[in-house]
C-alpha positions in Angstrom: 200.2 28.6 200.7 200.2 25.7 198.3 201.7 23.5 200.5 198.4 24.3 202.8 196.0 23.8 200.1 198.4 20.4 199.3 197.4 19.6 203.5 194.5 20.2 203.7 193.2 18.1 200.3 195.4 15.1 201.8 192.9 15.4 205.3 189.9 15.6 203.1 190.8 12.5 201.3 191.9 10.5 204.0 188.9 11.4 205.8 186.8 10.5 203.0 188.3 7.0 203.5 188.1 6.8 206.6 184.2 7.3 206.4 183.5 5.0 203.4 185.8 2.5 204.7 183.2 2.3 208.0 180.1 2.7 205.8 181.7 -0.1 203.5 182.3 -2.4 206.5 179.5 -1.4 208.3 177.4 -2.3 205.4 178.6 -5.8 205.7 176.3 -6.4 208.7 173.2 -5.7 206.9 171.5 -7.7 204.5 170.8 -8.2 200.9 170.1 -6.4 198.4 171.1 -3.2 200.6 174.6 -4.9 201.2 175.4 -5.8 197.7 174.3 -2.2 196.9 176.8 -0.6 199.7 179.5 -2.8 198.8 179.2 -2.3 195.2 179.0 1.7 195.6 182.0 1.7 198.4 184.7 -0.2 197.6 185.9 0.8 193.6 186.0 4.1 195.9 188.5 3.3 198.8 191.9 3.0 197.0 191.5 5.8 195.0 190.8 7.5 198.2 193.8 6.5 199.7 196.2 6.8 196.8 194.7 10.6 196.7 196.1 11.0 200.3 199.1 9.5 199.9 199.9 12.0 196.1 198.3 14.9 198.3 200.5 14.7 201.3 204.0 14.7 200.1 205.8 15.8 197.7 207.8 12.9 197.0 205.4 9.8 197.1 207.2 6.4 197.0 205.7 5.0 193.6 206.1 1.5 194.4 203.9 2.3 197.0 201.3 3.8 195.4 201.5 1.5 192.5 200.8 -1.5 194.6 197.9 0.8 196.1 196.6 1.0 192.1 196.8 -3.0 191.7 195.0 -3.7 195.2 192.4 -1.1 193.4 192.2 -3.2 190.3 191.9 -6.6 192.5 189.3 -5.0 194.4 187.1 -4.0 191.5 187.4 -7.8 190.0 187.1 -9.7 193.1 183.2 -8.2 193.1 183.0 -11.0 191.1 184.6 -14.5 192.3 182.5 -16.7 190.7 183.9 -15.7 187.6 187.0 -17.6 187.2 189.2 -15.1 184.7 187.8 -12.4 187.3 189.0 -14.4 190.6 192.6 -15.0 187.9 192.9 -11.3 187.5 192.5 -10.5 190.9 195.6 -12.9 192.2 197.8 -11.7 189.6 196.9 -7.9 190.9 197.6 -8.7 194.3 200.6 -10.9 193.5 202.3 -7.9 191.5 201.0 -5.5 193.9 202.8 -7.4 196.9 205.6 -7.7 195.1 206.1 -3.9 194.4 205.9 -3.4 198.0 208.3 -6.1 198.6 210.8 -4.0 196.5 209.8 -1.2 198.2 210.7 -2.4 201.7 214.2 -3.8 200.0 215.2 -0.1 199.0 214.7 1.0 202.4 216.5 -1.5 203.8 219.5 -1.3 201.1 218.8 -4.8 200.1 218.7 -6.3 203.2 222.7 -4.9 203.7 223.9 -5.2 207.2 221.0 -7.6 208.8 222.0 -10.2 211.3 222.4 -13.6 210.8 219.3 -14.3 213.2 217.1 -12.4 210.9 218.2 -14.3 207.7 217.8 -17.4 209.9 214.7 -16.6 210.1 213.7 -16.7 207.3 213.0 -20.8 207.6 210.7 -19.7 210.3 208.5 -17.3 207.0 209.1 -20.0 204.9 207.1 -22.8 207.1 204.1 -20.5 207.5 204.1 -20.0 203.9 203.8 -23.7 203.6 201.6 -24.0 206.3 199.4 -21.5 204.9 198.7 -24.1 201.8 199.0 -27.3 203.3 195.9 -25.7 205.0 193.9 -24.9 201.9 195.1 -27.6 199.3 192.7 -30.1 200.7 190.1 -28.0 199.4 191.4 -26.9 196.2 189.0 -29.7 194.3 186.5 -30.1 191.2 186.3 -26.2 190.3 189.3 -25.6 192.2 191.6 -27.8 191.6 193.4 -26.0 189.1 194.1 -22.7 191.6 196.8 -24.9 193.9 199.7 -23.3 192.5 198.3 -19.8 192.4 197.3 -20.1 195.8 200.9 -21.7 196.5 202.5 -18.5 194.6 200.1 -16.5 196.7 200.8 -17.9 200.2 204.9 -17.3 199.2 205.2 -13.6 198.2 202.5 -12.1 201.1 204.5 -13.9 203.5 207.9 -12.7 202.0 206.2 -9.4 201.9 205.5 -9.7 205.8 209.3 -10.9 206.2 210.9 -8.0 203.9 208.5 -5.9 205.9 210.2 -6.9 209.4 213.8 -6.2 208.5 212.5 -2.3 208.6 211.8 -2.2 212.2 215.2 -4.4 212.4 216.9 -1.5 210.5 214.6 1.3 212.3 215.4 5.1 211.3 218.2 3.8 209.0 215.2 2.5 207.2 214.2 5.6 205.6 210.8 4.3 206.4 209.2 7.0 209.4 206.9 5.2 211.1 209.2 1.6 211.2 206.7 -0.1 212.6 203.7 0.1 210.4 204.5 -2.0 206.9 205.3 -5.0 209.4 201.9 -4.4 211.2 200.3 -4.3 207.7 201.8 -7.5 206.4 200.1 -9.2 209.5 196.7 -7.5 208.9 197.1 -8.8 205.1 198.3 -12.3 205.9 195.2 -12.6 208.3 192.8 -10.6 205.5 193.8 -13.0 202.8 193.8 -16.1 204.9 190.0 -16.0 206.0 189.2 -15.0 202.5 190.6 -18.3 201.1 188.8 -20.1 203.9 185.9 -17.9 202.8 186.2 -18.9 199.0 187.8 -22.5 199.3 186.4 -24.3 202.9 182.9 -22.4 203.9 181.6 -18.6 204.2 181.2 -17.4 208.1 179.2 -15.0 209.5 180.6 -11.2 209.2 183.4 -12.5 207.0 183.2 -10.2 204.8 182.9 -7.3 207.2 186.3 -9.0 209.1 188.0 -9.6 205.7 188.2 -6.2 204.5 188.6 -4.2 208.0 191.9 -6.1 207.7 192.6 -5.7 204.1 191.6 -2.0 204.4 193.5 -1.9 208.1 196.9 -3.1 206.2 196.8 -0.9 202.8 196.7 2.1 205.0 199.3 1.0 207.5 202.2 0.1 204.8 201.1 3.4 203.4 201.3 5.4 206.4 204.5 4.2 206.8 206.0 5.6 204.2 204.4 9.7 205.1 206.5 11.9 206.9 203.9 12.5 209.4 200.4 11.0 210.4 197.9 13.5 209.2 
């Protein structure tokens, strides 16, 4: 019976984010003040929401998961605010920890990295270049007001793309893995390195239309995916 009750919460909160996450999104499309308003009511909301599904539907959450979960909900709620610098500060640090708890998350399940093959350490030059790629990109832009955010944005650009290689050597390790649905975190990592990407080029080069709207069906697309992964079953 409890273990019914335990189900049946977990649907109501993932459907609950679900339908904020498209009202959040949706949102996006209109404009101001009704946007701000949307945005400002919706999104403190959605990582809760899906931190609630994720203790709700198992018995045995992986806490490294859901604690990166609670620091993308604290970089969330500060990133409202990007023109204030300390705000923008906090927010990177949030997300940096937070990917980095998944990063040791994917590790356990993957014993460290024990028995890879030498291709997929090799490949790791390949992870490394788009790191660097990814701020060779942006440094020209990190001027006047931003000059001073080139090596958090370098630190940034490192650990999301070790995140998304970390993330690979679970579908290279499949069941094994401990992870049930292998291929999800990896998806997720992609979704978060195209997420964070067009928000730099949203904060550092120009805005462009529906950025915002594209920039968090992403970000929102890869927090539930490297959750997901780590449930037993779907729903």
């Amino acid at each position: 019976m409890a273990g019914a009750i335990s189900d049946s919460m977990s649907q109501v909160f993932l459907y609950a984010f679900f339908g904020l996450s498209a009202i959040h999104i949706l949102g996006e499309f209109l404009n101001d003040p009704l946007r701000k308003r949307i945005r400002m009511a919706t999104k403190p909301l959605l990582m809760p929401l899906l931190i609630a599904f994720n203790l709700t539907h198992t018995s045995s959450p992986n806490w490294w998961i859901v604690g990166a979960l609670a620091l993308g909900w604290v970089g969330d709620v500060v990133l409202m605010f990007p023109k204030i610098a300390v705000m923008f500060l906090i927010g990177l640090a949030s997300f940096l920890v937070g990917h980095a708890l998944f990063i040791y998350a994917f590790l356990k399940s993957t014993a460290f990295l024990a028995s890879m093959p030498t291709w997929y350490v090799a490949l790791a030059a390949l992870f490394a270049f788009a790191a660097a790629a990814f701020f060779i990109y942006f440094k020209p832009h990190l001027t006047a007001e931003n000059a001073d955010k080139k090596i958090p944005v370098a630190l940034y650009a490192s650990i999301i793309v070790a995140m998304s290689y970390t993330s690979l050597a679970i579908v290279i390790q499949g069941a094994g893995s401990g992870v049930y649905f292998v291929m999800l975190p990896f998806l997720g990592s992609l979704c978060f390195i195209v997420s964070d990407f067009l928000l730099a080029r949203q904060l550092f080069i120009k805005p462009f239309k529906y950025d915002q709207a594209i920039i968090m069906l992403t970000y929102l697309g890869a927090q539930y995916l490297i959750a997901q992964g780590y449930l037993a079953y779907p729903f």
